[in-house]
N, C-alpha and C positions, 0 to 999 in steps of 0.2 A: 801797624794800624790798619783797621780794615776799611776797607772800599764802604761806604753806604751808598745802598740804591736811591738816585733822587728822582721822587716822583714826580712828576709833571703837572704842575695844579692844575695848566689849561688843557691835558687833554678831557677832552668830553667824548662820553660813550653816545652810540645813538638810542634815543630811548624807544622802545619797540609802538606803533600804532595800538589803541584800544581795538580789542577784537569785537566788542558791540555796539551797538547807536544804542547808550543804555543812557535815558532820561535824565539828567541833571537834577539835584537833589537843591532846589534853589533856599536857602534859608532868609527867615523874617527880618524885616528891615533893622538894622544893630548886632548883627552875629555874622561871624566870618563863613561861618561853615556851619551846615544842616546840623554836624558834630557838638559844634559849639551852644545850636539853640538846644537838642535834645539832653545836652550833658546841664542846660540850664532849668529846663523843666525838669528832671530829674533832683536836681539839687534845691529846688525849690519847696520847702515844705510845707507853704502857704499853699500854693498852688491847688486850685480845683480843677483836678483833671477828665477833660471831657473831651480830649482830642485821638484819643491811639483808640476806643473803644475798650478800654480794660476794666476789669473790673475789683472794684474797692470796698464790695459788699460782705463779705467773708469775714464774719467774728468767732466763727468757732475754732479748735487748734489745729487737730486731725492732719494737716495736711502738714503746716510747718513744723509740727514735734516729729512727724515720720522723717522729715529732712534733716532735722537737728538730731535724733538718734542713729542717722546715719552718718552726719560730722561726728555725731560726739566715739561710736564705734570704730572711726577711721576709716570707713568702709571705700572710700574714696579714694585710698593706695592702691587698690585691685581694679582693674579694666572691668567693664561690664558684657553680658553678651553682646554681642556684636548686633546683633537685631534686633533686640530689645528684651529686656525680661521674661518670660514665658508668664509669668503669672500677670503683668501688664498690658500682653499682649491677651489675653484670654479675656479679662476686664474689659478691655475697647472694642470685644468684638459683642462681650454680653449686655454692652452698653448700648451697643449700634441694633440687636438683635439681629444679629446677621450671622450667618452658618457656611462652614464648606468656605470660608477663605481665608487668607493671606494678611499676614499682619507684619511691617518693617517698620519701624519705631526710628525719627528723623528727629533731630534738632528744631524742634517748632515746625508748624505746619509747612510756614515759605521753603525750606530745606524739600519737603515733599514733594509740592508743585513743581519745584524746579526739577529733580527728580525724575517725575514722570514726563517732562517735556520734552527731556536729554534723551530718556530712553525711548521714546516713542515717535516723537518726530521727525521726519525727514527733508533735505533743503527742498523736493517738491511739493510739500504739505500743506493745506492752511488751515488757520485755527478761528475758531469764530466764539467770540467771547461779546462782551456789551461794553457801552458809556451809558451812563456813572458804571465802574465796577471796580474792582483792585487793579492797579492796572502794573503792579508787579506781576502779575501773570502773564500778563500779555506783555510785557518785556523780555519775560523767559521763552515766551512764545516766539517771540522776535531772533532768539539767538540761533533757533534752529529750522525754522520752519520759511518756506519763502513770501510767507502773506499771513497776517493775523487781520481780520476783520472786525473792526470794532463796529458794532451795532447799535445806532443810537435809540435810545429808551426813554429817554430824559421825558416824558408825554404820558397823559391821560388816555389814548387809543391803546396803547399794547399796557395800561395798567405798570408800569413802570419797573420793566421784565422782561426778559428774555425770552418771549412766548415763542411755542412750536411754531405757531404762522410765520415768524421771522426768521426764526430757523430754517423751513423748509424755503422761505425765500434768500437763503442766501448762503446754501450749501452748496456743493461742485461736487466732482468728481476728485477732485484733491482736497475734501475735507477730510481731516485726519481727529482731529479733537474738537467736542464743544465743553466750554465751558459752565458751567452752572454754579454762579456762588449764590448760595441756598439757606439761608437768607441772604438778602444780598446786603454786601458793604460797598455803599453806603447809605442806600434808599429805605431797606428794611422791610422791601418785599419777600415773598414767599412763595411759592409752588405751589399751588393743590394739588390732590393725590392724581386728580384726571389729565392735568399738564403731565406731570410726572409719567404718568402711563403712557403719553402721546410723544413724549421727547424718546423717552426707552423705544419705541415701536420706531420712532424713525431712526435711532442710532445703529438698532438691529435692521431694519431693512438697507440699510445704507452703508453696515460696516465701518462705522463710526466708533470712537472713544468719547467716552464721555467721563469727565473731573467734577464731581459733585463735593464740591467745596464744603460743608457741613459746620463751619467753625461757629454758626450762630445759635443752632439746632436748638439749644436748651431754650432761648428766648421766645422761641417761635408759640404761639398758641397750638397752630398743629403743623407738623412735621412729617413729611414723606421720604423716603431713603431710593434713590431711581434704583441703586443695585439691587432692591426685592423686582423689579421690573427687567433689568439687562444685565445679571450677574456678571456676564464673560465681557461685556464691553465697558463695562464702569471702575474706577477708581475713586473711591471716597476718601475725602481729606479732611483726617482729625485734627482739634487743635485741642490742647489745655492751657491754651492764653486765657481764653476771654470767659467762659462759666465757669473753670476753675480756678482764675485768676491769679495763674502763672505766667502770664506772657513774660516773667525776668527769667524763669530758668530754661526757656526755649527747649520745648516738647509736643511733639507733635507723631503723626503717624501717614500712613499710607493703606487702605486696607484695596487688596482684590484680588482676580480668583492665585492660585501659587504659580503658573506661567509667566505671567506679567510681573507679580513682585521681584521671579527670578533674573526677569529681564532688568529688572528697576534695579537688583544689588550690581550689576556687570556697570552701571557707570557710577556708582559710590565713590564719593573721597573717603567718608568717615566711617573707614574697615575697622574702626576700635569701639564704634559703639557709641554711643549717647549718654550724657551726664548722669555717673549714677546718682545724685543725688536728686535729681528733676525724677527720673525715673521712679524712683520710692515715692517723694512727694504726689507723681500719677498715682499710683497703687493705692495709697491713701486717698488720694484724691476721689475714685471711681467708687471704694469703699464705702467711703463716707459721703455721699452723695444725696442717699436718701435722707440724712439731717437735716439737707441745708438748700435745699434745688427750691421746695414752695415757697421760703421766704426770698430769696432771691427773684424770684420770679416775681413775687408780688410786688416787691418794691420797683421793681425796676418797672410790671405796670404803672402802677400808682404814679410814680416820678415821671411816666410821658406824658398821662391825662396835666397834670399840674405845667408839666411846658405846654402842652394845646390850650391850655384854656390861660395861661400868657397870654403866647401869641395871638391867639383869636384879640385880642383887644389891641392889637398893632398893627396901624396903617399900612399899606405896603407890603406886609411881609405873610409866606403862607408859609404850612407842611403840605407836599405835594404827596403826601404818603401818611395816614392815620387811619387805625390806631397800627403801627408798625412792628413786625414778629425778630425784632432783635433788640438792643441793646442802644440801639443808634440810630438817628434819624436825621433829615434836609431840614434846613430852613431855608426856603426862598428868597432872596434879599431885590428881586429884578425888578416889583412893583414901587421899592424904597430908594432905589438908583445905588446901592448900597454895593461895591464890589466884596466879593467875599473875603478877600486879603486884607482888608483896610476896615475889615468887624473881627476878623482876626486878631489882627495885631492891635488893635484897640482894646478888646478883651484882656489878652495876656498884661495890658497894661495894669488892667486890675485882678489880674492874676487869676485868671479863667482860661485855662487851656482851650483851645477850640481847632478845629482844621478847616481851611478856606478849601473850595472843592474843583481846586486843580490837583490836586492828592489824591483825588478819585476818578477825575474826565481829564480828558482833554479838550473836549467839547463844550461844555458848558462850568468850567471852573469858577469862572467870576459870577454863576448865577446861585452859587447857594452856601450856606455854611451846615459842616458836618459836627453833629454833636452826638457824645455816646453819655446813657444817664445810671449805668450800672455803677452812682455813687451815692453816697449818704444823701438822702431824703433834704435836710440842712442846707447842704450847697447847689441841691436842685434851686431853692427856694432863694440862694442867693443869685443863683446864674437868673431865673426867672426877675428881680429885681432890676440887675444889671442889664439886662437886654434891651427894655425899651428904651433906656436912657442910651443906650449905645445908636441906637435906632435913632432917634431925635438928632443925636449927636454927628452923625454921619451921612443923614438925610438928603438928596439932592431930588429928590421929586417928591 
């Protein structure tokens, strides 16, 4: 008879330290885990969703029959190229209008950012990004660099943006990246083309990188790209989440001059390529774009003016940002005594997704709630219903 090895239930391994101080992902009051709330908005198909900034606008097919002829081919048994499609990659740059650069096709935009942090940062570096902003950025910023400064904006004096004057006050001699989310998420400001010019000319005298964030670009009334200004120090970050309302097949890009891209593939995990099937559905996507971009556009004006002229009739409550060049915009809740967690989770109760704006600051999270309105016209019209009632509802001043 043979010997069996008996295992030891009590030994315990030691389990290794987290290598980041990476932000706790705290979820809504009744959900165990962040996992548990997004697997429940997800699974919700009542739900009006106005919290991730995605967009619900899109009725023509273009995009999902190129995905679905590419299930239905099996095309999905075959690795894709490694960098992205050649024919995809030519699309984001004829999109971008942009010539003479480099194009590495990631797993949705955040794949990118992180990316270029990895490869470009050093533990002496610091990076200077804003509050309100995405602040997974500055989280990645955090992994490698010895100081990321978040610059607060949250005000009517710097128009609620990362202006050159702020910039130029609070660069060093170890600034290594600025960031520029273009329109910005959350606020739904925008660049003019003469900032743009002014931030290029200080990136260039200063030998500075600059991350022109671009994921809002289509919402924007108008639109400047800094890399027609500082080719050789910018990297632009594509998304097809939010205009082409793919944020579920996570596709994104990287575009700048071929030097830096080459540096950007030397720290890749994902050497097999990007989802062929998101990949088509882009190609499609960029295709067919001229169909569908001015009614998108319009609605989704249309659908702010109709929340500003809500709000306007609510005690208390402002947009600190109108008319706004994205997708998304603040509500002020600070004149209504109203924390943003607790209109939050009040909302979702009548099944309106929304995001309290500790998900965007650190600094001012309990002052505003983030709403994105690129959804059916209908459920603007219900969120606009439901809000004052919430207002009333939650009121302490």
């Amino acid at each position: 008879m043979r010997n069996k090895t008996k295992i030891k239930k009590e030994h315990k391994i030691n389990i290794p330290e987290k290598k980041y101080n990476k932000r706790p992902k705290i979820p809504p009051k009744g959900f165990k885990s962040s996992n548990d709330f997004f697997n429940y908005t997800f699974e919700n198909k009542d739900l009006i969703w106005m919290g991730q900034n995605t967009n619900h606008l899109h009725d023509e097919d273009d995009i999902s029959d190129a995905m679905i002829e590419c299930l239905k081919e099996k095309e999905y048994c075959k690795y894709p190229a490694p960098d992205g499609f050649p024919e995809l990659k030519e699309l984001i740059l004829k999109d971008l209008d942009l010539e003479d650069m480099s194009v590495y096709v990631t797993a949705g935009a955040t794949e990118s950012l992180h990316l270029c942090m990895h490869s470009i940062l050093e533990p002496k570096d610091n990076v200077i990004t804003c509050d309100p902003g995405y602040l997974i950025i500055g989280s990645f910023a955090e992994r490698f660099a010895k100081e990321v400064k978040y610059v607060p904006i949250y005000n009517k004096e710097c128009n609620y943006k990362l202006t050159p004057k702020l910039i130029r006050e609070n660069i060093d001699e170890n600034t290594k990246i600025i960031v520029l989310i273009d329109p910005l998420n959350p606020l739904g400001t925008a660049y003019t083309e003469e900032e743009i010019k002014e931030i290029a000319q200080i990136a260039i005298e200063n030998d500075i990188y600059l991350i022109h964030d671009v994921t809002y670009k289509d919402f924007a009334r108008k639109h400047t790209l800094v890399a027609k200004y500082a080719p050789n120090n910018t990297l632009t970050i594509f998304s097809f989440s939010k205009i082409f309302g793919m944020a579920g097949v996570r596709l994104g890009a990287v575009v700048a001059p071929e030097p830096l891209i080459a540096t950007i593939k030397n720290v890749v995990v994902n050497d097999l390529g990007v989802n062929i099937i998101a990949q088509k559905g882009g190609i499609a996507a960029l295709k067919s774009k001229p169909k569908w971009i001015k009614k998108i556009r319009e609605t989704t004006f249309h659908n702010q003016e109709l929340i500003k002229d809500m709000v306007d009739t609510v005690d208390g409550v402002y947009l600190p940002v109108y008319p706004v060049d994205a997708n998304m915009m603040v509500i002020d809740l600070t004149g209504a005594g109203i924390k943003a967690k607790d209109m939050s989770s009040y909302l979702l109760k009548k099944d309106i997704f929304t995001r309290e704006g500790n998900y965007t600051s650190k600094l001012y999270g309990d002052d505003y709630l983030r709403i994105s309105f690129s959804i059916p016209t209908e459920e603007i019209e219900v969120f606009c219903q439901e809000f004052p009632k919430a207002v009333e509802a939650l009121r302490t001043k």
